[in-house]
C-alpha positions in Angstrom: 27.0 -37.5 16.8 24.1 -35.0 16.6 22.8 -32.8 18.7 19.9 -34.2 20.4 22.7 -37.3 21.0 24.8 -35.3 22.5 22.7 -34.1 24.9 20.8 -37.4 25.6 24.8 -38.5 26.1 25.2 -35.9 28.6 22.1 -36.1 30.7 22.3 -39.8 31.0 24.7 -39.5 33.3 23.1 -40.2 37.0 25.2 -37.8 39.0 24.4 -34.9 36.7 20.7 -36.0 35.6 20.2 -36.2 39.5 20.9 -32.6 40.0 19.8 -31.1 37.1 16.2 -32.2 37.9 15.9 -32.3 41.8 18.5 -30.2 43.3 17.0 -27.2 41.9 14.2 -25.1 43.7 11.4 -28.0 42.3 8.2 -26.2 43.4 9.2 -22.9 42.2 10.1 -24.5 38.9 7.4 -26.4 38.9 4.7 -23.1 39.2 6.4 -21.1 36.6 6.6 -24.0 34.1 2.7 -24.3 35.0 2.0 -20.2 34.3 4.6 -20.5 31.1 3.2 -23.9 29.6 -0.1 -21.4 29.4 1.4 -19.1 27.3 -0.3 -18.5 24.0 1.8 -16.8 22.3 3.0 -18.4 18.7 6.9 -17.6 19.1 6.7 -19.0 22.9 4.3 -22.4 21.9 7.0 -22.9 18.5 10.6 -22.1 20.7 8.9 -24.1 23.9 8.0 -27.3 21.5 11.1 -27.4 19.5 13.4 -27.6 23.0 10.8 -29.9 23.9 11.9 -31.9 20.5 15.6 -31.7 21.0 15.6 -33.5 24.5 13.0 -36.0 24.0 11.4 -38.6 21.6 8.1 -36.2 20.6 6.0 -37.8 18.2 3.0 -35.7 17.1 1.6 -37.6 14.1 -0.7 -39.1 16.2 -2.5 -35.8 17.4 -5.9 -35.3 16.4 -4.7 -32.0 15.8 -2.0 -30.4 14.3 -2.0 -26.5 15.9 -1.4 -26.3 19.2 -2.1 -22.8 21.0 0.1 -23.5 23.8 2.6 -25.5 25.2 0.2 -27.1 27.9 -2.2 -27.5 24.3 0.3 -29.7 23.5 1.3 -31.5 26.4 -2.7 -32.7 27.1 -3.1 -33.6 23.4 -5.9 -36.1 22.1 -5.1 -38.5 19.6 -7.0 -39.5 16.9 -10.2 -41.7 17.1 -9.6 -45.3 17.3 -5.8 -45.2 18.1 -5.9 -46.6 21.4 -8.8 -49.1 21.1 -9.7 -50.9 24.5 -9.1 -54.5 25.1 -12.7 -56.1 24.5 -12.1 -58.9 27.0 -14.3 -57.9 30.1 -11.8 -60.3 31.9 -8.9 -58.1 31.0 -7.5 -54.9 33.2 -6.7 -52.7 30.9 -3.6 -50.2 31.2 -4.9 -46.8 32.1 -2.3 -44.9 30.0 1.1 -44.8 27.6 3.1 -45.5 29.8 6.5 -47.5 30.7 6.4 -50.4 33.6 8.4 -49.9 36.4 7.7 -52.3 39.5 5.5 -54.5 39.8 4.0 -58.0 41.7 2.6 -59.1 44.7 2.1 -56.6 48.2 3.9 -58.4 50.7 1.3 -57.7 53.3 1.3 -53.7 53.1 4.7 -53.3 51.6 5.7 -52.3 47.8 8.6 -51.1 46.1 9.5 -48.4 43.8 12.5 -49.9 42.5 13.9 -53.5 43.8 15.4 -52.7 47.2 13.9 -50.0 47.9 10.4 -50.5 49.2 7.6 -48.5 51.1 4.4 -49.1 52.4 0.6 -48.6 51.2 -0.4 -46.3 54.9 2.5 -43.9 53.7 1.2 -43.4 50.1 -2.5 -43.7 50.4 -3.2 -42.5 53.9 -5.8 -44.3 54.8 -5.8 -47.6 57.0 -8.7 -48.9 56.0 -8.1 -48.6 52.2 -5.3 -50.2 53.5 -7.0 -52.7 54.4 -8.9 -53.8 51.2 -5.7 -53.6 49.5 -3.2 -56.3 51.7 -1.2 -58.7 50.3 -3.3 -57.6 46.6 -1.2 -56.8 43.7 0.4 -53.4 42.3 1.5 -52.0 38.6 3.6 -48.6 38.4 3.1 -47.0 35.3 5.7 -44.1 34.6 4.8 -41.6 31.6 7.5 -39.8 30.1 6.9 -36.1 29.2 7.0 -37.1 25.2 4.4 -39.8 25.7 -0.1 -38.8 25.9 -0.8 -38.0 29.0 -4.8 -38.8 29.1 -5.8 -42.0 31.5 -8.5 -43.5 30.9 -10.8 -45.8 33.4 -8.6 -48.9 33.5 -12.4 -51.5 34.0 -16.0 -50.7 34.2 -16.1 -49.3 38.1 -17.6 -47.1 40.4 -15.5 -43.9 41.7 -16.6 -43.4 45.2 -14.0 -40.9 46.6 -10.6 -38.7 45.5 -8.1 -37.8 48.3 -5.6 -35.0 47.3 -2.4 -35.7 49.1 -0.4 -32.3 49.1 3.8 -33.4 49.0 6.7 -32.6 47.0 7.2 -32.4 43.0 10.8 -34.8 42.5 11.1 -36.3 39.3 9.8 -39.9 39.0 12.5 -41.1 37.0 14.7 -44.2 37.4 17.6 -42.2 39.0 15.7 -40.3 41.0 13.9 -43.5 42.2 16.8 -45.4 43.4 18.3 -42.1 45.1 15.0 -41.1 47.3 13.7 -43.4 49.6 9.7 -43.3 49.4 9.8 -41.2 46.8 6.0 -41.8 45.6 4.5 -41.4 49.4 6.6 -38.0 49.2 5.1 -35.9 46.3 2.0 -34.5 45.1 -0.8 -37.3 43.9 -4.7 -38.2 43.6 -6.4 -41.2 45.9 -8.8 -42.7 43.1 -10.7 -45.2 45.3 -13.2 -47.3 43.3 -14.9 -50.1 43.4 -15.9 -53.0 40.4 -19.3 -54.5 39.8 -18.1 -57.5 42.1 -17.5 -55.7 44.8 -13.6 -55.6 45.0 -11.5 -52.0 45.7 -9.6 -51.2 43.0 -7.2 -48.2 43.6 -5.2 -45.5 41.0 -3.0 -43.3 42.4 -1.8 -40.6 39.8 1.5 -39.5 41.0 2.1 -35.5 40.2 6.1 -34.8 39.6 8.7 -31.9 38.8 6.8 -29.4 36.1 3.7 -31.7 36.7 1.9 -31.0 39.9 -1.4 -30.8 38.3 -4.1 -33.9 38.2 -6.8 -32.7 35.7 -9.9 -35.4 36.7 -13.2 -34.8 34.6 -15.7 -36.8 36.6 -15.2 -34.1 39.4 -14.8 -31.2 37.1 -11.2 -30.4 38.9 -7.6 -29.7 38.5 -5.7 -30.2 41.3 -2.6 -29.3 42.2 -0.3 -27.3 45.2 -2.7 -24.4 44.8 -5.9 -26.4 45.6 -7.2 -25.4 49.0 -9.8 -26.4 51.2 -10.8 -29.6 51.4 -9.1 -32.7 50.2 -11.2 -35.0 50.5 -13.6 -35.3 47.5 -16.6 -37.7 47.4 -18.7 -38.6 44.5 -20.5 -41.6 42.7 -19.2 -41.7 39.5 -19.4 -44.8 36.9 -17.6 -45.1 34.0 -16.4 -47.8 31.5 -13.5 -49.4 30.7 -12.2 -46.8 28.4 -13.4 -43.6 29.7 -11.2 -40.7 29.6 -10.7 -40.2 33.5 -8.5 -37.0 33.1 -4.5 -35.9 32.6 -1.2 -34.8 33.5 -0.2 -31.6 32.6 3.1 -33.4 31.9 4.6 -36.7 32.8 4.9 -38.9 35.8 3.2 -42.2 37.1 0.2 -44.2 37.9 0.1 -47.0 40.2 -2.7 -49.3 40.3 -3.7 -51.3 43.1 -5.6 -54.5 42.5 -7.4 -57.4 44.4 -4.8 -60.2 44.8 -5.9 -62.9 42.9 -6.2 -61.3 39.8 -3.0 -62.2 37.4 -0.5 -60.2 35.3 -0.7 -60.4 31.6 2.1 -62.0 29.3 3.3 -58.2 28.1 4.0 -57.2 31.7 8.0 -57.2 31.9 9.9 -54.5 33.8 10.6 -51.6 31.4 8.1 -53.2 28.6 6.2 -49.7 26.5 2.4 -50.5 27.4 -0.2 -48.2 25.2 -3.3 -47.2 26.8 -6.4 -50.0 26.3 -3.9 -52.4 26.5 -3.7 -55.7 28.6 -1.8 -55.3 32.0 -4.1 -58.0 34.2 -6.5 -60.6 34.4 -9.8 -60.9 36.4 -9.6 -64.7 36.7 -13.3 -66.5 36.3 -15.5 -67.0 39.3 
């Protein structure tokens, strides 16, 4: 067995992969891996991206570049034009990012789960009742991005932005281990209220979710990174359109996205639990008026 199989052998078991990524000091962690990722330095970027190598699946031969000056550099790549094209169907919803699909259906009422049997509620993770509202008994996708995958999202249908709410929480990995083992895990940590609207009037909601060495949520259309150290107010309005497509922002590593959607819109064929979706991709369906 190699190396990297070794270790993937190793880590892969819950009890350990459990402590080695939460039961550790995670906001501490999580700062210094923030000041270090920034590091341009060539002997820091080439050690921090070869580790990076040996414990994941990094594929860089989609980069539109090829020199990196930094870790971070590296972690909020682009990819070359045209390798994510956008579904053209204006019925489809297309997926904002790479990402992997974790739960996913129907809101029964305000309730959603994480994992099956573990459940939480829409109040707890957006805040705000009468987003709440707007979104009961609608659907929900959970999109979780390892740290290998691109971390860009990108405006998942033509829509207005009206208003970002920073949530200030915790930074546990988003991880399927860690997601059976913490009850309301996403309503605990660090992540983005995207409230928008489409052109027919429905809300349609993406909550980046900020994790352990990730608790930074770069969005463009408000010229902000926000993270732990954001202070002041949290609360962010603006008027923003964009198109399907757009490049909304990043992660400065990986973690999740869940999308909130009007309830009579209906899941594509590709949407099985633990399916690879690419961004532009098909995840729903705007059924016909």
């Amino acid at each position: 067995m190699t190396v990297k199989g070794i270790i993937s052998s190793f880590t892969q078991q819950e009890d350990l992969n459990f402590l080695l990524t939460n039961r550790i000091p995670r906001a501490a962690v999580t700062r210094f891996m923030g000041w270090f990722s920034k590091i341009e330095n060539p002997l820091v970027r080439d050690f921090s991206i070869a580790c990076w190598r040996l414990f994941s699946d990094l594929d860089l031969s989609e980069a539109k570049k090829t020199e990196f000056r930094s870790l971070h550099d590296c972690f909020t790549r682009e990819l070359r034009p045209g390798l994510r094209p956008v579904d053209p169907d204006p019925s489809i919803v297309a997926s904002p990012s790479d990402g992997i699909v974790g739960a996913f259906g129907r809101i029964a009422d305000t309730e959603l789960f994480q994992v099956k049997g573990a459940p939480y509620s829409l109040l707890d993770l957006l805040g705000d009742p009468a987003l709440v509202e707007q979104h009961r008994n609608g659907k929900f996708v959970t999109l979780r991005l390892t740290s290998s995958m691109y971390h860009r999202f990108h405006a998942p249908y033509d829509c207005r932005i009206e208003r970002v709410t920073l949530i200030h929480g915790d930074t546990w990995n988003v991880n399927p281990i860690a997601l059976k083992r913490v009850e309301r895990l996403f309503c605990k940590n660090e992540r983005a209220v995207i409230r928008t609207h489409l052109p027919t009037g429905e809300a349609f909601t993406l909550v980046p979710v900020a994790a352990i060495l990730v608790a930074s949520i770069r969005l463009h259309f408000l010229d902000l990174t926000l993270n732990a150290q954001t202070t002041g107010p949290t609360v962010f309005p603006c008027d923003a359109s964009v198109k399907k497509g757009d490049e909304l922002g990043w992660f400065e590593h990986g973690s999740t996205i869940i999308l909130l959607a009007p309830g009579n819109f209906e899941f594509c064929d590709n949407m099985v639990e633990s399916a690879r979706v690419r961004a532009g991709g098909p995840l729903m369906r705007k059924p016909s008026v």
